[in-house]
C-alpha positions, 0 to 999 in steps of 0.5 A: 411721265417721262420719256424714254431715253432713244437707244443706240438702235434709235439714234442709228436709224434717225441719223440714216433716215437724215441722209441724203440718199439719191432717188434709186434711178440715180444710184442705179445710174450712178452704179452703172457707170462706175461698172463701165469704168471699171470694165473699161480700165480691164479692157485696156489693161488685158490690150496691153498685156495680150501685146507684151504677151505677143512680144518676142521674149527677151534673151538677156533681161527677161530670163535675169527678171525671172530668176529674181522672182518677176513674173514672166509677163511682167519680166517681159514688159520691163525688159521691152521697157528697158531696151525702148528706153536705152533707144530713146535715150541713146537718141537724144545723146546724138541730139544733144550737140547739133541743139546745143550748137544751134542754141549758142548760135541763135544766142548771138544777135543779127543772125541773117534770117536764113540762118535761123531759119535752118537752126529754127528747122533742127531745133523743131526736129529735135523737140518732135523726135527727142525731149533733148530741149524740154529737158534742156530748158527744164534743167535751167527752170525755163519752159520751152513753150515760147521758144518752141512756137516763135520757132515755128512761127519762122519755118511757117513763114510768119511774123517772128519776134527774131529779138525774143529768140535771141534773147530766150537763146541768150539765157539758155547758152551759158547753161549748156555742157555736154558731158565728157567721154563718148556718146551714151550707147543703147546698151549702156542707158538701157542698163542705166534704166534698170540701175536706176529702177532699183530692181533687186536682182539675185546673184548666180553663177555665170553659164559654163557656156560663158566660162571660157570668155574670162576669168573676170567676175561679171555681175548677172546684170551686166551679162544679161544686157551683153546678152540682151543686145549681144554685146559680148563685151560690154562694160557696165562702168559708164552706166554705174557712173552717170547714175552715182553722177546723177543721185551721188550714189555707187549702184551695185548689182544683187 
């Protein structure tokens, strides 16, 4: 007599039964565990949000994010996040010439030893308060990693491979260029970073408190960062053209 052919039912319940399924304790530790991330994870995103939520609003960026359909905390993370990164990157701008003229210098062989150490010194500086020489050397494919430690292997007084500083300074220098023009302010990078995040932002009317300053079209963005850093007569054209500069593009406000 033959047998009966296994149904879809059989087969479903012999290939479960195959499985390898971790003993209970295992599942149940496994599911705890998991819990705890997950719950860790909230924790530290309702900590960050609980400190943008106590962070002063702000007068220019936080109102435009708003209008364009953000949602207020988010808005006002963003708009923190814009002006910290105008800061830091208004900072680095003031770095640049002092590292790039410290590097030019080490590039020259037999360089009197208190020399480099005074170079070896702001060079460090720099790379502990600004990225100017991680994205210097990122620019031109080279790590800064060795530089960095034969630098402080001379400020601490140690044996130093003078040599190799010369030689690492050497293939940098004939890559360095500062830009043309004046220094990046913190208005104008921090109205770059949002420029430069794509955001779209709604087009509206300027306030009647503003009609009187002139009879110009000023995009809202451009008012929101004179507003933001009070700034009343901002131009947002250095901005525009460091960021088409970057990406080969002309950014334009919504």
């Amino acid at each position: 007599m033959t047998a009966a052919a296994p149904t879809r039912r059989d087969r479903a319940t012999s290939n479960l039964a195959s499985w390898d399924v971790p003993p209970t304790d295992q599942l149940l530790a496994n599911l705890k565990a998991f819990a705890a991330v997950i719950f860790g994870v909230g924790l530290a995103v309702g900590k960050v949000l609980q400190h943008v939520a106590q962070l002063p609003p702000s007068p220019g960026y936080e109102p435009l994010l708003i209008a364009s359909g953000w949602n207020p905390l988010a808005a006002r993370g963003m708009a923190k996040l814009a002006v910290r990164h105008g800061k830091r990157r208004a900072k680095e701008s003031k770095w640049r010439r002092p590292v790039f003229d410290a590097i030019r210098f080490l590039a020259e062989p037999k360089r009197q030893r208190r020399a480099i150490l005074r170079c070896a010194k702001l060079l460090l500086r720099a790379w502990k308060e600004t990225s100017t020489i991680e994205s210097t050397f990122n620019e031109i494919g080279l790590t800064e990693t060795e530089f960095i430690r034969l630098l402080e292997s001379v400020v601490e007084g140690r044996e130093a491979d003078c040599h190799r500083i010369t030689e690492i300074a050497a293939m940098v220098s004939p890559r360095l260029s500062l830009p043309r023009g004046p220094k990046v302010s913190v208005p104008s990078a921090a109205h770059e970073f949002i420029l430069a995040s794509g955001i779209e932002i709604l087009s509206r009317q300027r306030p009647d408190a503003y009609q009187h300053r002139s009879a110009e079209y000023v995009d809202a963005l451009t008012e929101a960062t004179r507003r933001e850093f009070d700034v009343p007569d901002f131009d947002s054209r250095p901005a525009r053209r460091r960021l088409k500069a970057r990406h080969g593009t002309n950014p334009t406000s919504r």
